[in-house]
Each structure stands twice: as C-alpha cells, then as structure tokens.
C-alpha positions in Angstrom: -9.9 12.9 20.3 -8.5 15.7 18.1 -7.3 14.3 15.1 -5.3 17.0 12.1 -5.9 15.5 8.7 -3.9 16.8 5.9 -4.3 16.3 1.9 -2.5 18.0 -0.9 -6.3 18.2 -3.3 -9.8 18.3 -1.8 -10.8 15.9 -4.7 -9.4 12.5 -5.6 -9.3 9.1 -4.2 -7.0 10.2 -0.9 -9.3 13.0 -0.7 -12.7 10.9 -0.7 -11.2 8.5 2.1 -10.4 11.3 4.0 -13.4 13.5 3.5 -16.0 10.2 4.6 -13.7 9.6 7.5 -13.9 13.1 8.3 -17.8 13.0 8.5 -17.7 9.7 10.4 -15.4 10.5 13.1 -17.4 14.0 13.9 -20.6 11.6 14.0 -19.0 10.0 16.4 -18.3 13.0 18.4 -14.4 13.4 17.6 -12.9 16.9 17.0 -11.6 15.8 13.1 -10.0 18.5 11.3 -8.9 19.0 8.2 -6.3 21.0 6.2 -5.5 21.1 2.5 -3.8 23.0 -0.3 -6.1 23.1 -3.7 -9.9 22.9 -4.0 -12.9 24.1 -2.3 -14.3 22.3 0.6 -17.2 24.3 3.0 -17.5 21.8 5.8 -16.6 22.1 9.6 -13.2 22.6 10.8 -11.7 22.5 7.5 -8.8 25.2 6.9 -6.9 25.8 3.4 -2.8 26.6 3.6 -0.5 27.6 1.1 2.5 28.1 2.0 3.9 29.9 -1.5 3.0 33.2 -0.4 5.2 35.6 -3.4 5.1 35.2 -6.9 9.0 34.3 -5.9 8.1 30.8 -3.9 5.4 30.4 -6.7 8.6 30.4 -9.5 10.8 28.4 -7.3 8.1 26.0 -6.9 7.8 25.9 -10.9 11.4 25.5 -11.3 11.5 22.5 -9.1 8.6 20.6 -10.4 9.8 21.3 -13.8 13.1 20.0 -13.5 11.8 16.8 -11.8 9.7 16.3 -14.7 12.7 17.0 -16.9 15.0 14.6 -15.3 13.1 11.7 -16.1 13.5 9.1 -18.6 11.1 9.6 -21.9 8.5 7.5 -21.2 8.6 6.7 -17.7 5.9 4.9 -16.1 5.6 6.9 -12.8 5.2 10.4 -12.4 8.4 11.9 -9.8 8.6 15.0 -7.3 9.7 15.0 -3.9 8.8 16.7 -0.6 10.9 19.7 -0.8 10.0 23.2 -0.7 12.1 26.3 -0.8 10.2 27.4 2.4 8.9 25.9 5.6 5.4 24.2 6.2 4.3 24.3 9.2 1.5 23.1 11.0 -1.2 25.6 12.3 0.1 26.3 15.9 -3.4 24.3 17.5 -2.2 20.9 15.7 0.9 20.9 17.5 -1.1 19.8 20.7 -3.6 17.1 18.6 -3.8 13.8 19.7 -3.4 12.9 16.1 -1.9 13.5 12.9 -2.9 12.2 10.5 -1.4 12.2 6.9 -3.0 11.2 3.8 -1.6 12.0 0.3 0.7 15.3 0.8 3.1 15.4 -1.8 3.5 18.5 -3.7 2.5 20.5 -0.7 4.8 19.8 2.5 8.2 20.1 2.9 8.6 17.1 5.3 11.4 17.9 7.6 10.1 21.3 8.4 6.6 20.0 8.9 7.4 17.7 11.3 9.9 19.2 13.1 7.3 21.7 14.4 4.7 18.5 15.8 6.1 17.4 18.8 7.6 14.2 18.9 5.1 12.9 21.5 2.6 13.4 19.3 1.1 9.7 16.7 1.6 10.3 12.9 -0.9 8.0 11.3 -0.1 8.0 7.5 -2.8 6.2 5.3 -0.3 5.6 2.4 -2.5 5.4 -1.0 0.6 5.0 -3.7 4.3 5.2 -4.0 4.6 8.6 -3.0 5.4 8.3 0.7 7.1 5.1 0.3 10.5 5.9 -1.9 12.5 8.5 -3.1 10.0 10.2 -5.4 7.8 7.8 -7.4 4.4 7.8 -7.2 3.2 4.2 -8.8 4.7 0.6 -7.8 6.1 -0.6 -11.3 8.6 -3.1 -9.9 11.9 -1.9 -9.8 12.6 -3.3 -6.2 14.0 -0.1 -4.8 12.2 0.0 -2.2 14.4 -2.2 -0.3 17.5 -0.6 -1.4 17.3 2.9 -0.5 16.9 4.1 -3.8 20.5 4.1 -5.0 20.0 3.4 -8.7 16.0 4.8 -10.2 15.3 3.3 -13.3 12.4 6.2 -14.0 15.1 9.1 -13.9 18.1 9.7 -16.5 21.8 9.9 -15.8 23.8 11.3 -13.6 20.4 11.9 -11.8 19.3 8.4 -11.7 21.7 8.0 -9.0 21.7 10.9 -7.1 18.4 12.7 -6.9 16.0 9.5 -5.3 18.8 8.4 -3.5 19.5 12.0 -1.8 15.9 12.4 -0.9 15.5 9.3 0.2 17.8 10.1 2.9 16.1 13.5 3.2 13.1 11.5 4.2 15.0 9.4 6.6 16.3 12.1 8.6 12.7 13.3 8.9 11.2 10.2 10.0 13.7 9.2 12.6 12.6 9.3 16.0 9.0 9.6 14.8 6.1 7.3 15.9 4.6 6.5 12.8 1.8 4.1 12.3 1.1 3.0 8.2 -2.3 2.3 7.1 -2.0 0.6 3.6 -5.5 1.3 1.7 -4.9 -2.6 -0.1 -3.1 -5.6 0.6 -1.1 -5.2 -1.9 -0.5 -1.3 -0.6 0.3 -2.7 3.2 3.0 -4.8 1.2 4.5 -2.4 -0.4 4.9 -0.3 2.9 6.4 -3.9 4.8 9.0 -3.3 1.7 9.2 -0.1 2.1 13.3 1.1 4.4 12.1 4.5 4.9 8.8 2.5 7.1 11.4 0.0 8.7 10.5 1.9 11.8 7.2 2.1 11.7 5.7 1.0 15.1 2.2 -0.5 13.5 1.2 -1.1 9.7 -2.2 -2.4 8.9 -4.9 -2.6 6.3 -7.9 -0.4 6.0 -10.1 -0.1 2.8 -11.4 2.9 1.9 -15.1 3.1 2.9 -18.5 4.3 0.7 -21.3 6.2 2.4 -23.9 3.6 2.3 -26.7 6.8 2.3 -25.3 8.5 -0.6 -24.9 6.2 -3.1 -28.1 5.3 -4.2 -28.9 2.4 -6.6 -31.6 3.1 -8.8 -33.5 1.0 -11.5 -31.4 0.9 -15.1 -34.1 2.0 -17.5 -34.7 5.3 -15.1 -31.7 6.2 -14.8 -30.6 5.7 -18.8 -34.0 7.6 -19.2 -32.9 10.1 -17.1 -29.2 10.6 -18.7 -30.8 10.6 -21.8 -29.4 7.0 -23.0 -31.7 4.7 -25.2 -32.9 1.6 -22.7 -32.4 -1.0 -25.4 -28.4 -0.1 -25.7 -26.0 -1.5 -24.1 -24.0 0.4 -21.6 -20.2 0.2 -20.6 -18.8 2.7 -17.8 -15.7 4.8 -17.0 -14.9 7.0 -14.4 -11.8 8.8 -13.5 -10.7 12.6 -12.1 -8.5 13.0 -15.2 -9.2 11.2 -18.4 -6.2 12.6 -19.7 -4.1 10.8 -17.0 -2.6 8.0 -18.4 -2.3 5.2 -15.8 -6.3 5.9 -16.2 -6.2 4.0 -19.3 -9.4 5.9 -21.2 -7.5 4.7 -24.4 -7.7 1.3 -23.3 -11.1 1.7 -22.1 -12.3 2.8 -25.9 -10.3 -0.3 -27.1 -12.7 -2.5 -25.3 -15.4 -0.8 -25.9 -15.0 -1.2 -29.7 -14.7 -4.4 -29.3 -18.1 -5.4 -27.1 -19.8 -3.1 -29.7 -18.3 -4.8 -32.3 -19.3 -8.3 -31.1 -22.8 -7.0 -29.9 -23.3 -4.7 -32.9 -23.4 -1.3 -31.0 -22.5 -0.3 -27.6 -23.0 3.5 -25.9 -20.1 4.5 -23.3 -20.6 6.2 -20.4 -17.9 8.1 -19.6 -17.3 10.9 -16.0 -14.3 13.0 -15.8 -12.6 15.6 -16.8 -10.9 16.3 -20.4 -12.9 14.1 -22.4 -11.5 14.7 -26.2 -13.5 13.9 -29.3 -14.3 10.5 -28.8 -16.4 7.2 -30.6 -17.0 6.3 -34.0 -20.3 4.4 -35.7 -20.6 1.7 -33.4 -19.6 2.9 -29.6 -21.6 6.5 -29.3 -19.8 8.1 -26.3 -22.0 10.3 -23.4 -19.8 12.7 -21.6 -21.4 13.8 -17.9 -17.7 15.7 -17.1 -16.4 16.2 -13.7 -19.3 14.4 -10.8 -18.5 15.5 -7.7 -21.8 15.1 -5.9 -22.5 11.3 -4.7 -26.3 11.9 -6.4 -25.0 12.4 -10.1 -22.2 9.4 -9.4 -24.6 7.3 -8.3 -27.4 7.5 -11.3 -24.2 7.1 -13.7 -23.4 4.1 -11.9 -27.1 2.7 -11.9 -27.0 3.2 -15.6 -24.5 1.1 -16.9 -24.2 -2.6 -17.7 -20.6 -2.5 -16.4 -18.2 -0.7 -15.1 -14.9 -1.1 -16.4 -11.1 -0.2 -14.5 -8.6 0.0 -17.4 -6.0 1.4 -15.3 -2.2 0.5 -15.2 -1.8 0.3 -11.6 -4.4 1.0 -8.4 -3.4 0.5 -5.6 -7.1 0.1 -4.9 -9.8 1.3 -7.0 -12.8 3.5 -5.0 -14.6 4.1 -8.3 -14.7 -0.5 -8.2 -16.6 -0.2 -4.7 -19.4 2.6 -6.1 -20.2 1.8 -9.0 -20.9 -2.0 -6.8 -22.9 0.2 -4.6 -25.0 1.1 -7.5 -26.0 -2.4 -8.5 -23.2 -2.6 -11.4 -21.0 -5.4 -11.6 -17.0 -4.3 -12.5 -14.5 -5.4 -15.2 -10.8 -4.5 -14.2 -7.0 -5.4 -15.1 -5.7 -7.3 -12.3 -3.3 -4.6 -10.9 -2.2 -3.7 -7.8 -5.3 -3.8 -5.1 -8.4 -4.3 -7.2 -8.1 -8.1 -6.5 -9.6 -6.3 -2.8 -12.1 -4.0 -4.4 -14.0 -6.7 -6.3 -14.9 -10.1 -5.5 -13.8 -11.9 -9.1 -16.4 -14.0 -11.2 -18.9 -12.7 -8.0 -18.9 -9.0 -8.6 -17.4 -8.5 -11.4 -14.2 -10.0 -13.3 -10.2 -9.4 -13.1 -8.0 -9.2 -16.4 -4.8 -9.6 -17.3 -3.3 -6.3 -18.0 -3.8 -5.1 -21.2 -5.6 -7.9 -22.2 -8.5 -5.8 -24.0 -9.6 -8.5 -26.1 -9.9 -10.6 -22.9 -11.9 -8.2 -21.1 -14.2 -8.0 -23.8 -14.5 -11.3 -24.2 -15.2 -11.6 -20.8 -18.0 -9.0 -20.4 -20.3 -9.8 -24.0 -20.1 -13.7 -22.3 -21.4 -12.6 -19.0 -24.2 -10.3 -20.6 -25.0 -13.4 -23.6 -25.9 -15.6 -20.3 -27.5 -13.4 -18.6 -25.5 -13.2 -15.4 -24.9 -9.8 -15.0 -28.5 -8.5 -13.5 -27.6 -11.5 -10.7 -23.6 -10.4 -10.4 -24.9 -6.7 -9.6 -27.3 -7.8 -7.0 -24.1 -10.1 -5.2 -21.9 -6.7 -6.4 -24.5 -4.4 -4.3 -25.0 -6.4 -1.0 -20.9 -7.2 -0.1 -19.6 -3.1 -1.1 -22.3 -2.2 1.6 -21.7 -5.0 3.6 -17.3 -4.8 3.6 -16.7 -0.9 2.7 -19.3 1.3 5.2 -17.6 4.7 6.5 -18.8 3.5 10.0 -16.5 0.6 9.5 -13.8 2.1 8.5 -13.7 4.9 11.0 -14.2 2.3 13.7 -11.3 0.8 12.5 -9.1 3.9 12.4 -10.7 5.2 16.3 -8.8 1.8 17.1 -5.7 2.8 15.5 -5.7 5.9 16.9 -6.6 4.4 20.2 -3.6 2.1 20.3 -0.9 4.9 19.4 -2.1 6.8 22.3 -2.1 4.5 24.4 0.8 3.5 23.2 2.8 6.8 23.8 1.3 7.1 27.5 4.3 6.2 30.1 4.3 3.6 32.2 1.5 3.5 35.2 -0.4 6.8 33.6 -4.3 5.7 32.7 
C-alpha cells in the first residue's frame, strides 16, 4: 500500500505516533510517506512543504494567527487558529494516486478545502485525531463547553462579536470540505474516540475507532537506577521525581504544578532532586528540591536513561488526551503519577503502574507518591509498569492495527464484484 502521512512539526506527540508508524509500516514492506512543515527529519521518503513562499504569505500568515490570538478571551483555556491560509496547499501531485491519506495533527499548515479538493474523492482520508483541533471550529483542548454538538454557534474561549461568528463560520468552512469525503477517525484515547462520536463535523465519518499510540520496544531501554543517576550525575541516595514535556513553558504542561509537588514530597521526605526534559526551563528550585535540567531529548537513548533514573514520573497536565511521555517513562521501569484528565486513565493502569489524581490536587499527588515510596511498592509497581507498556503499546501492534484500517477503507471504496 502507499500511504501519504502529513504533520504540521516533525517533533511532538502527533509527530512520534506518526514517525514509529512510519518505521513500522516500511518494515512491513508498505510504501509510507511522509510530509511535514517545521523540523528536520532525514529518513526515507520524507519531503518538507511550505507553502508561504513571499515574505507577503509569511505577513498574512502573521496577521491571521495574531488576530486569532487576539480574539480570545483573557485567559482562555485552549489555544484557537483555524485551517485557513491565504494561499492553496496542495498535495504533491504523486499523493493524489495513494491508496491512503493519512492525516495526523495539520493545523497551522493546510488550508483544508484546497487540500482536499486536489485528492480525489476515491481516495480513504484516515485522520488520527490527537486533540480538539480537527474536531471544532478552532479549539485545540476539550474543556467542556459542549460545542461540539452544536456547530459551534456561541465559543465561550473567544470575545464578542467574534464569539459568535468566527468558530461558527469555520466550522461551516470545515463542513463544506468534509462533505462527500470518506473519512475514517482514529481517536488516540477512549476518551479522544468520544470526543470525535460528539464531534457534527465527524457525523459522517464512515469508521471511528481507537488506536493507542505505540513505543518502540528496542529503543527504550530500561536500565538499573543507580547507573543511570550515576551517569546523569544525580546522588543515588536522593530521591528522584520526573517531568518531561516539548515546552515547559506550555501551560496545559503544568511544570508549575509539577514544582508544587515536588516541594511538597521534599518537604515530607526532607529533600528531593527533580528531573526535568524539555525546552525553556527557567530558574528553578529552592533548598530542598535541587532541579537537573537535560533540555530538549530527542533521541529515544537519552529519554530512556532519564526515565530509568527517576523514582516517578509525574503528568501535571491540564488536559491529555493521552499521555506518550505515561507509556515511556513505564517502558523504563518507572511507575507514573498523573491528574486524571482526558485519556491518561488508558496510559496507566491506576494503583498498578502508577496512580491517577484529581486535578490539581497537588497535595494529593504528593501524598500519594511519599506513601507508595514509605512502603516500598514502587520498585514492584515499575516492574508491573514495564511488562504491560511493552506488552499493550508495541509499534508492531499498532501498525497492525492501522494496515487493518487501511485495509477496510479500501476495500471498502472498491465497487461491487471488483476483488
């Protein structure tokens, strides 16, 4: 099969499911390509497009984003931006004769209409849907205004008059797009194959089902604690809490609230050392939490000895829809603490692998993980933690799971009495 995959970033959670699919579908002897806007990926068939070729579509793109972000209500718990651009995107000529296309996260890159008015109707869109951004009128995270039935006519995250006339209008934008399309909606959660089942603008849909996002098994490598702390550079005796994020600057991350509980483990324990990954890590700690910052980890090696070298891992976020960094740092032998939001409740097994929160309940959370470490469970909840990520989230599953899918929609389109 030849299957087009497209992704606004070549980093990031959508970018991760999409690269290990990628790598498991040409094992398997499919022609997988892939095409993207920002980053730096050198691996086969992989082709970068931008489609802002002036400093003029460059401006106008600025413009646009900037009076999205303008529009919106001071405080608004979603970011907003729609897929619109003030020139076409296209496809590459070759993907309009795939068997597949397959979309992952593409806001902020394609204009919609345009881009699939040059794929021939005949032709499967498969779009693994990993937030609100595909879903609505513009939202990217789920924070329960129950629009998504209604077509977007009033949106609570954008200020008047526009509240009722920007979602709304691309919302039929979208519509118009999608209609006549055969579109089949992978939901990366349960609780993200809900929100699609909610979702007008994926009424049509002709399949919707759940598939995790996978780990390679081969890459992410536990090792012993005490290595990899002497390794980092981290005294053995300490103990260690994790975070990991692309952005520790973003928000809905929740680095804040990951300090918060930190504080509080350290201040119950006496002293506790944070082992933070991501970019924009600010001055951070104070006497009792001493903070290590490894920056940006983009190779599955470094991840992996961070992982291996913490006590736990925690997920302070606001909303996930379903947590990657939850099944990796499990990989790695480390058991995860995590607000119960959106789809963690499938990334970790709770009081097995790790524990779910409240959200923001820091002081619970901390609670939570100095009892676990005062009896002596966690060694034993890392173990469990290690075995079921390999076990439920292997790339070989999960492409076998999307060959179906794909399998199925062409079949599917075939008419009647053609093998």
């Amino acid at each position: 099969m030849r299957i087009a995959h497209y992704n606004t970033f070549a980093d990031g959670g959508s970018a991760v499911l999409m690269l290990r699919l990628h790598a498991a579908l040409r094992e398997l002897g499919h022609d997988s390509r892939i095409r993207y806007r920002k980053g730096n990926l050198q691996l086969p068939e992989v082709q970068r497009l931008e489609f802002c070729r002036s400093w003029l579509d460059r401006q106008r793109e600025r413009v646009r984003q900037r009076f999205e972000t303008w529009a919106l209500r001071p405080a608004a718990p979603s970011f907003y931006g729609r897929y619109r651009s003030s020139q076409p995107t296209p496809p590459p000529a070759e993907d309009a004769t795939a068997d597949i296309v397959h979309l992952h996260w593409v806001s902020q890159w394609l204009d919609l209409p345009s881009f699939l008015d040059a794929i021939p109707k005949h032709i499967p869109i498969v779009w693994t849907i990993h937030d609100m951004s595909a879903l609505a009128g513009g939202c990217f995270l789920d924070f329960g205004c129950e629009q998504l039935e209604k077509r977007c006519r009033i949106c609570p995250l954008l200020r008047s008059p526009f509240n009722r006339q920007l979602a709304a209008q691309e919302w039929k934008r979208r519509s118009r797009a999608l209609a006549g399309r055969r579109i089949f909606a992978v939901g990366n959660s349960a609780f993200t194959t809900g929100l699609i089942k909610k979702s007008a603008l994926f009424s049509g849909a002709e399949k919707i089902a759940t598939i995790h996002p996978a780990l390679n098994i081969r890459e992410f490598i536990r090792h012993g604690k005490a290595e990899a702390r002497r390794l980092l550079g981290i005294d053995p005796d300490r103990f260690v809490l994790g975070f990991g994020a692309a952005a520790l600057t973003d928000p809905n991350k929740g680095f804040s609230r990951f300090l918060e509980v930190a504080e509080k483990v350290a201040a119950r324990m006496g002293a506790a050392d944070a082992l933070v990954f991501g970019d924009g890590l600010a001055a951070a700690g104070s006497p009792r939490v001493k903070v290590h910052g490894l920056g940006r980890l983009s190779s599955p090696v470094l991840q992996s000895l961070a992982y291996s070298a913490m006590d736990v891992f925690v997920v302070a976020s606001r909303m996930e829809t379903f947590g990657q960094v939850a099944t990796e740092a499990q990989a790695c032998g480390t058991p995860v603490w995590a607000f119960d939001v959106g789809g963690l409740r499938d990334a970790i097994q709770a009081g097995a692998t790790g524990n779910l929160v409240p959200f923001p309940e820091v002081e619970e959370m901390a609670h939570g993980i100095c009892a676990a470490a005062a009896a002596g469970s966690l060694p034993a909840m890392g173990n469990r933690a290690t075995e079921w990520s390999r076990q439920t989230f292997s790339a070989e599953h999960m492409a076998g799971r999307y060959v179906k899918i794909y399998e199925e929609t062409i079949g599917a389109g075939r008419p009647a009495g053609n093998p």
